[in-house]
LOKOLSE-197523 format. One record per residue: residue number from 1; residue in one letter; x, y negated, z of N, C-alpha, C in turn. Coordinates in nm, 2 decimals. Layout:
N
{node NUM, "a", {X, Y, Z}, {X, Y, Z}, {X, Y, Z}}
...
This chain:
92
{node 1, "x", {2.75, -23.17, -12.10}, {2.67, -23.29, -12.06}, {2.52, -23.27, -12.10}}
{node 2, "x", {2.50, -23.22, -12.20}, {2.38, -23.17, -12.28}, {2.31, -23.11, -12.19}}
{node 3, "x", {2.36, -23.01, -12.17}, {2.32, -22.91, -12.07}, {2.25, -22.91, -11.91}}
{node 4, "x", {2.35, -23.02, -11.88}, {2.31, -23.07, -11.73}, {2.15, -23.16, -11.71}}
{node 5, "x", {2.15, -23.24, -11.85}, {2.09, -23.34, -11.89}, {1.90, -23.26, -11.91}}
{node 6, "x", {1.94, -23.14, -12.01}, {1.83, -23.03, -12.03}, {1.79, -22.96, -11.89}}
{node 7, "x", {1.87, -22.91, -11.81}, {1.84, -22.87, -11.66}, {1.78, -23.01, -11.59}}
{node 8, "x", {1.84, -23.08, -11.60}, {1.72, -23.17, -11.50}, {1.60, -23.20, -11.55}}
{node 9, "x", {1.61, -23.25, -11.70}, {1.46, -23.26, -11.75}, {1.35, -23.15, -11.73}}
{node 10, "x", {1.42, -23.03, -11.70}, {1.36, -22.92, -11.66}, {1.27, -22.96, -11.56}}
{node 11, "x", {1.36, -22.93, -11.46}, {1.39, -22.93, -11.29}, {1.27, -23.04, -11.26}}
{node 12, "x", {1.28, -23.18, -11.34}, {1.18, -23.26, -11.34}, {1.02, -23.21, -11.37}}
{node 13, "x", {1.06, -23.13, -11.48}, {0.90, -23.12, -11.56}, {0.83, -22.99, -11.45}}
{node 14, "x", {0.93, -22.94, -11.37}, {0.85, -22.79, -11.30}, {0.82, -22.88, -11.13}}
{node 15, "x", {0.87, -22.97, -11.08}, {0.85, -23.07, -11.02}, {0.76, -23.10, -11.02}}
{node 16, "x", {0.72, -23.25, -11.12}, {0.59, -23.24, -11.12}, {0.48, -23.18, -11.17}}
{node 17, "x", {0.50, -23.03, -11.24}, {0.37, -22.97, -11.25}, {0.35, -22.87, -11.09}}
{node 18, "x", {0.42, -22.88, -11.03}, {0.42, -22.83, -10.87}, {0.32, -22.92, -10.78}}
{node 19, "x", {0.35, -23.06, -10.82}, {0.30, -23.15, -10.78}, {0.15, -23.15, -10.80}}
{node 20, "x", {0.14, -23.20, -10.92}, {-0.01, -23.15, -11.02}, {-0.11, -23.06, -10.94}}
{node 21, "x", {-0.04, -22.92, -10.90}, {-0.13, -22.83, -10.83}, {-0.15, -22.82, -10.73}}
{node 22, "x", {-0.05, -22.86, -10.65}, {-0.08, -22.85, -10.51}, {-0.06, -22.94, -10.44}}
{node 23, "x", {-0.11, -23.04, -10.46}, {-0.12, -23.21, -10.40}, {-0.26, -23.24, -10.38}}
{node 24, "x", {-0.29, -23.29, -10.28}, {-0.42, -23.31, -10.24}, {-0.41, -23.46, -10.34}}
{node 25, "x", {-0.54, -23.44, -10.40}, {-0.61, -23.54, -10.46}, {-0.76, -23.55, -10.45}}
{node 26, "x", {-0.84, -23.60, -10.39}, {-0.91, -23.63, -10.36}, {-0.99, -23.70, -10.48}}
{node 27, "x", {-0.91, -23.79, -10.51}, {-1.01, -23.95, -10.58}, {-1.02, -23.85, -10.68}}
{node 28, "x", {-0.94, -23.70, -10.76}, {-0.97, -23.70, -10.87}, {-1.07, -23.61, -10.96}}
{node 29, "x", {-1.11, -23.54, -10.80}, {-1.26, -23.49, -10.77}, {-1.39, -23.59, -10.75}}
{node 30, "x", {-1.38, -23.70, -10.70}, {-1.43, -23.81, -10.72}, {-1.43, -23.85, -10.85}}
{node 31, "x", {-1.32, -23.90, -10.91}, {-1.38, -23.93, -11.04}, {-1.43, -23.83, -11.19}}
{node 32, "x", {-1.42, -23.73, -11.14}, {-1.52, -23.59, -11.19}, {-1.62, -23.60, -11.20}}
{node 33, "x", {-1.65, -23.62, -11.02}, {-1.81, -23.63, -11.02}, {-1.88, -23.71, -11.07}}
{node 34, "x", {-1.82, -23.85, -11.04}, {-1.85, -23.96, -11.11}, {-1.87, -23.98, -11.26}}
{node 35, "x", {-1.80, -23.88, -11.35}, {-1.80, -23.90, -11.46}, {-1.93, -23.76, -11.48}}
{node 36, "x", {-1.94, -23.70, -11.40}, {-2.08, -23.59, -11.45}, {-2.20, -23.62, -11.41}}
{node 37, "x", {-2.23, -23.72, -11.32}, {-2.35, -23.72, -11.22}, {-2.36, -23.91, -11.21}}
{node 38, "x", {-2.25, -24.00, -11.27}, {-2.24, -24.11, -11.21}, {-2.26, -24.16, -11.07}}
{node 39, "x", {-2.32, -24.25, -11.02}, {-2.29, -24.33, -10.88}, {-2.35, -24.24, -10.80}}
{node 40, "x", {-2.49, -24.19, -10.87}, {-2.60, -24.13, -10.76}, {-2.51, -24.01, -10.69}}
{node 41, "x", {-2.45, -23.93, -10.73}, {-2.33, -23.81, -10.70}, {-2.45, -23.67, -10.76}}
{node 42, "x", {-2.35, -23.57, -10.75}, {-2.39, -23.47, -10.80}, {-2.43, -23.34, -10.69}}
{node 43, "x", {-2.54, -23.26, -10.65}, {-2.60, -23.13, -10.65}, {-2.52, -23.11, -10.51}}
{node 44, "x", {-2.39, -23.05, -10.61}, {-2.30, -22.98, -10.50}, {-2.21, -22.97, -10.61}}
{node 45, "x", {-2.04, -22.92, -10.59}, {-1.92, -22.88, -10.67}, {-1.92, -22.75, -10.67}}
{node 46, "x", {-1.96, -22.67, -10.80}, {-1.94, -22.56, -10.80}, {-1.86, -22.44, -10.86}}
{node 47, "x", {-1.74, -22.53, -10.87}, {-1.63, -22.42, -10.92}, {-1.46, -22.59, -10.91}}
{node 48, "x", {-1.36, -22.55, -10.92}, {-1.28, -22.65, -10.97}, {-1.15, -22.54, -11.00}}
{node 49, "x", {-1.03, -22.57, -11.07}, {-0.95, -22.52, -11.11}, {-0.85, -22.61, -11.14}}
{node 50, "x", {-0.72, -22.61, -11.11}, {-0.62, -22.64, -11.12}, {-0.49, -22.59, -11.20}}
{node 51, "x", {-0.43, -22.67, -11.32}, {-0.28, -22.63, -11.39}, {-0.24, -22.73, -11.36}}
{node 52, "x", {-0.11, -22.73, -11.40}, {0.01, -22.85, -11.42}, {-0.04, -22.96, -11.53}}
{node 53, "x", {-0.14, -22.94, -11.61}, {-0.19, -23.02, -11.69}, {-0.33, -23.07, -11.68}}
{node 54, "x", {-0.41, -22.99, -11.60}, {-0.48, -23.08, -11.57}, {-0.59, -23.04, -11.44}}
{node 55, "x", {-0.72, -23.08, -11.42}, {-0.79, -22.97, -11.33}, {-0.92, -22.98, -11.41}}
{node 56, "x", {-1.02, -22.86, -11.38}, {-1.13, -22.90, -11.40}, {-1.23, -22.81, -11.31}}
{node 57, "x", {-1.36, -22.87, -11.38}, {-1.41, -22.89, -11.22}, {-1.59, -22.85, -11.31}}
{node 58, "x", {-1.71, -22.78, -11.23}, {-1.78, -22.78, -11.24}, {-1.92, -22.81, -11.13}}
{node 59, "x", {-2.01, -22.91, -11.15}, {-2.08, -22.97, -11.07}, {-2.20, -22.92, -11.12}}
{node 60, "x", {-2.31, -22.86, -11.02}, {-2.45, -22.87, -11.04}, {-2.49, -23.03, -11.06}}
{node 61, "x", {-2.57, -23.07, -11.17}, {-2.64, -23.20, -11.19}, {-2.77, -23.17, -11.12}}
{node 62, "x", {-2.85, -23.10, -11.15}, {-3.00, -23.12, -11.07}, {-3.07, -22.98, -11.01}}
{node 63, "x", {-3.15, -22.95, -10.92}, {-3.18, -22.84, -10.89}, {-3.30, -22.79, -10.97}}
{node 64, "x", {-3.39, -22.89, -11.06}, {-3.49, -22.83, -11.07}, {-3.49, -22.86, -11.24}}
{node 65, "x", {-3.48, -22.83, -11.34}, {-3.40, -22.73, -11.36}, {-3.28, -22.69, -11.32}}
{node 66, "x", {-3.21, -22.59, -11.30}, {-3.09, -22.59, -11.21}, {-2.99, -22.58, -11.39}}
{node 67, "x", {-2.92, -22.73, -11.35}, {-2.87, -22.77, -11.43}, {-2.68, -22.76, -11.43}}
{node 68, "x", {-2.60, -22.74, -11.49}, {-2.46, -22.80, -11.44}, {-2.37, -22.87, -11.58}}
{node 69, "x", {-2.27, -22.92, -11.55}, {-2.18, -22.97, -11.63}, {-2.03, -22.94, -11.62}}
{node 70, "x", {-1.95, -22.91, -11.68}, {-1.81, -22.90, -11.68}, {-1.74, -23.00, -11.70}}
{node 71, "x", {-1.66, -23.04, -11.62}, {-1.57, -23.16, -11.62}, {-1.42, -23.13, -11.66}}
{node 72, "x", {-1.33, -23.20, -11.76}, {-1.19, -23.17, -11.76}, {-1.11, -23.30, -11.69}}
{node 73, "x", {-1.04, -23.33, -11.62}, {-0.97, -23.43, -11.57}, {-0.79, -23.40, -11.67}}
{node 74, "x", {-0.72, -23.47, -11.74}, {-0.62, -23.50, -11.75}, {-0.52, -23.62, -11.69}}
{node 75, "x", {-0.39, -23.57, -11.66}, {-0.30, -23.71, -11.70}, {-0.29, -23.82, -11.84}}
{node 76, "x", {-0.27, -23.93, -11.82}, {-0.23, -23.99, -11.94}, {-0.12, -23.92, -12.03}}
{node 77, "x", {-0.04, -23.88, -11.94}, {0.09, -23.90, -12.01}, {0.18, -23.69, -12.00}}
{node 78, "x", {0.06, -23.64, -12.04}, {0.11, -23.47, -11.99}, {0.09, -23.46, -11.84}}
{node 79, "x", {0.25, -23.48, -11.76}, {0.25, -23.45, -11.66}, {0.27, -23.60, -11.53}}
{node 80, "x", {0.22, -23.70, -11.57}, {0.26, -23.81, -11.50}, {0.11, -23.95, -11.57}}
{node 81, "x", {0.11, -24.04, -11.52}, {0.02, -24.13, -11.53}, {-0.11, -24.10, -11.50}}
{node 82, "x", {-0.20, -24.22, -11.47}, {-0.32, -24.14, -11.45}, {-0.43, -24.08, -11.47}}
{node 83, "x", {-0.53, -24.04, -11.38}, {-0.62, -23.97, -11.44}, {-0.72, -24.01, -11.52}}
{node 84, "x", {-0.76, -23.93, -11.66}, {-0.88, -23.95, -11.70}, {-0.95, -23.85, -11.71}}
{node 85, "x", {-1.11, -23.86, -11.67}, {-1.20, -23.74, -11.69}, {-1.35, -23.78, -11.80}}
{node 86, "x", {-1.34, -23.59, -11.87}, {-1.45, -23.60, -11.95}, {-1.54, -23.50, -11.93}}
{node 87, "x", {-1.67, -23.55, -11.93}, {-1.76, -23.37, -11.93}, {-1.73, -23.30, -12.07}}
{node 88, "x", {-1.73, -23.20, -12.09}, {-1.72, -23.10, -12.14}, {-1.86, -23.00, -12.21}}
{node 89, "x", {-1.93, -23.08, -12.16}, {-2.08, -22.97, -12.16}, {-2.13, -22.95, -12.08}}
{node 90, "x", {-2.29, -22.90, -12.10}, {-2.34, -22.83, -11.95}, {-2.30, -22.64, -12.04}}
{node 91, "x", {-2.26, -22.61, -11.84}, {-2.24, -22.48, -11.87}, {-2.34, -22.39, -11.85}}
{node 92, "x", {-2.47, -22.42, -11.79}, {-2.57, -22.34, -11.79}, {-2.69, -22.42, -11.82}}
C-alpha cells in the first residue's frame, strides 16, 4: 500500500513539473516584466529559462545606458500554487 501510495506521489510530482515547463504561460512573463520595468514595460526580453521549479527571465530595462535585470518567478507551494516574481539584480 505504501508503495503504490509513493509511486503516485511520484507520478504526481513528475506531472506537474512537466507541466511547469512546457505549458504556455504567458501572464508569467508578464508578471516578470512587470516586476523589472513596472507598468511602463521593459526594452525587450532577453534571455528566459525554464525548470520544474521555477522560470527566470532576463529583460533589458533601458537602452542608454544599456541596462538589464534578472527576474526569478517561483510557485507558492514548490510545484503548484501561484506565481511570485523577484528581480534578482542587474546583470550587466
Amino acid at each position: 500500500m505504501i508503495r503504490k501510495a509513493i509511486s503516485v506521489l511520484l507520478l504526481v510530482a513528475t506531472l506537474l513539473g512537466l507541466y511547469n515547463v512546457y505549458a504556455a504561460s504567458p501572464e508569467v512573463q508578464q508578471l516578470a516584466e512587470r516586476t523589472a520595468c513596472g507598468n511602463a514595460g521593459c526594452v525587450r526580453l532577453l534571455r528566459s529559462h525554464r525548470t520544474p521549479l521555477g522560470q527566470d527571465f532576463e529583460f533589458q530595462t533601458s537602452v542608454q545606458p544599456q541596462r538589464s535585470l534578472e527576474v526569478h518567478c517561483a510557485r507558492a507551494y514548490i510545484l503548484i500554487g501561484s506565481y511570485d516574481c523577484a528581480g534578482q539584480g542587474a546583470a550587466h
